[in-house]
C-alpha positions as CSV (number, residue, x, y, z in Angstrom):
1,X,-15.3,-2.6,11.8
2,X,-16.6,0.3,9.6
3,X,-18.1,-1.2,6.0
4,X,-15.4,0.7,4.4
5,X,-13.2,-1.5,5.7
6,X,-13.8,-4.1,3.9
7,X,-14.2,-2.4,0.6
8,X,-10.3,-1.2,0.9
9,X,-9.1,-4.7,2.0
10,X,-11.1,-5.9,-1.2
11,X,-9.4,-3.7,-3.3
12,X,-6.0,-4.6,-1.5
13,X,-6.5,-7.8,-2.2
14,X,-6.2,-7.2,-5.7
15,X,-2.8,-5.7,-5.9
16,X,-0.6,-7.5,-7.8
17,X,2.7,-9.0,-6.7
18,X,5.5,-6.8,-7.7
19,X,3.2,-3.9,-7.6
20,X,2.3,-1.1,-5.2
21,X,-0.5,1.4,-4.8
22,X,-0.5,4.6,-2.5
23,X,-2.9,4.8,0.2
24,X,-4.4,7.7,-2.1
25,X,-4.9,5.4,-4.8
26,X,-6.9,3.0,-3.0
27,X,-8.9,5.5,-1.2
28,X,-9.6,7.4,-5.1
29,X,-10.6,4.3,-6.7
30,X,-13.3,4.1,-4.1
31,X,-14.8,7.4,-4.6
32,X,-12.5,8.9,-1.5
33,X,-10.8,11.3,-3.0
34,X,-9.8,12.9,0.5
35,X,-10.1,9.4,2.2
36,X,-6.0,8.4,2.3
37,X,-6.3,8.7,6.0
38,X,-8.7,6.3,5.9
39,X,-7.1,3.9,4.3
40,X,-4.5,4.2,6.2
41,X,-6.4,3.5,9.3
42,X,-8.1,0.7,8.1
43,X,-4.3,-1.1,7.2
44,X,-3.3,-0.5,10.8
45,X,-6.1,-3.6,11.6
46,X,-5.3,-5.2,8.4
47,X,-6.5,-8.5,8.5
48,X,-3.9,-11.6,8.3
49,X,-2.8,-13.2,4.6
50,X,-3.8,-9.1,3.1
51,X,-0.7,-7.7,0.5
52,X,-0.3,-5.3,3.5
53,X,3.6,-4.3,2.2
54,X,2.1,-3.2,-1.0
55,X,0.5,-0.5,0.4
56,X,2.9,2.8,0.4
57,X,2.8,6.6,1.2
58,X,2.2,9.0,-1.7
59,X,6.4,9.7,-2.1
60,X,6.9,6.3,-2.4
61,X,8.0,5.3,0.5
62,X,6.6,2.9,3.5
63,X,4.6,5.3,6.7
64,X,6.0,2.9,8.7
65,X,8.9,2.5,11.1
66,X,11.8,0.6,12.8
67,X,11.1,-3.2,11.8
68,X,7.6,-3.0,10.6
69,X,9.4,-0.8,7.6
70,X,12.4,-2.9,7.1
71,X,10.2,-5.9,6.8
72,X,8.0,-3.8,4.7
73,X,11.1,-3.5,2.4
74,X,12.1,-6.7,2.4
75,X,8.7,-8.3,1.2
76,X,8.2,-5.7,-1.4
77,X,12.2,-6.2,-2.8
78,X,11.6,-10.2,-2.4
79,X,8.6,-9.3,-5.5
80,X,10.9,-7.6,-7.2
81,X,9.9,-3.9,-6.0
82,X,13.1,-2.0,-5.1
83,X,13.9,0.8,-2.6
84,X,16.2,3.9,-4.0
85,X,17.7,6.2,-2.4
86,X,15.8,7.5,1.1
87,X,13.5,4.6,0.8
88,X,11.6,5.9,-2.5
89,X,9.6,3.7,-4.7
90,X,9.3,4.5,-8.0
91,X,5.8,4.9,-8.6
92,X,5.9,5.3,-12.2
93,X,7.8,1.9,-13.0
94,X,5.8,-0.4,-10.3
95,X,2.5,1.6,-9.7
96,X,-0.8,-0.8,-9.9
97,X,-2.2,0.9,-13.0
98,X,-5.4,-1.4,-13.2
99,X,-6.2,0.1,-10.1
């Protein structure tokens, strides 16, 4: 697993329930700025017990599909982070701003 790796779970770590942060965020905050592919590899092997569903696309919305995104939706709305219309998050009301 790439050292990277581990920096980006450490930083997932931190996001706080009823929050979210875009894969761009995570990759900025650690110096990234074009590494949201990156982090978005490194969620695919996420390891267990890791905020995973916290982790959304740029538009606010889950890059996943089928279950994986329902469930996705469900955890986040279950912390209080709701879904409008086409699946968008509102990133300026529940954005990790500590980031």
């Amino acid at each position: 697993m790439p050292p990277i790796f581990d920096r980006i779970y450490a930083t997932v770590a931190r996001i706080p329930s009823g929050r979210v942060a875009t894969y761009g965020d995570i990759a900025l905050h650690l110096g990234m700025p074009q590494g949201a592919r990156t982090v978005g590899w490194a969620m695919r092997k996420c390891p267990h017990g890791l905020p995973w569903h916290r982790v959304i696309n740029a538009q606010g919305k889950s890059s996943l599909r089928g279950e994986a995104r329902e469930r996705q939706y469900a955890l986040l709305a279950k912390e209080g982070v709701g879904a409008g219309i086409g699946g968008r998050i509102d990133l300026e009301q529940y954005r990790w701003q500590e980031i």
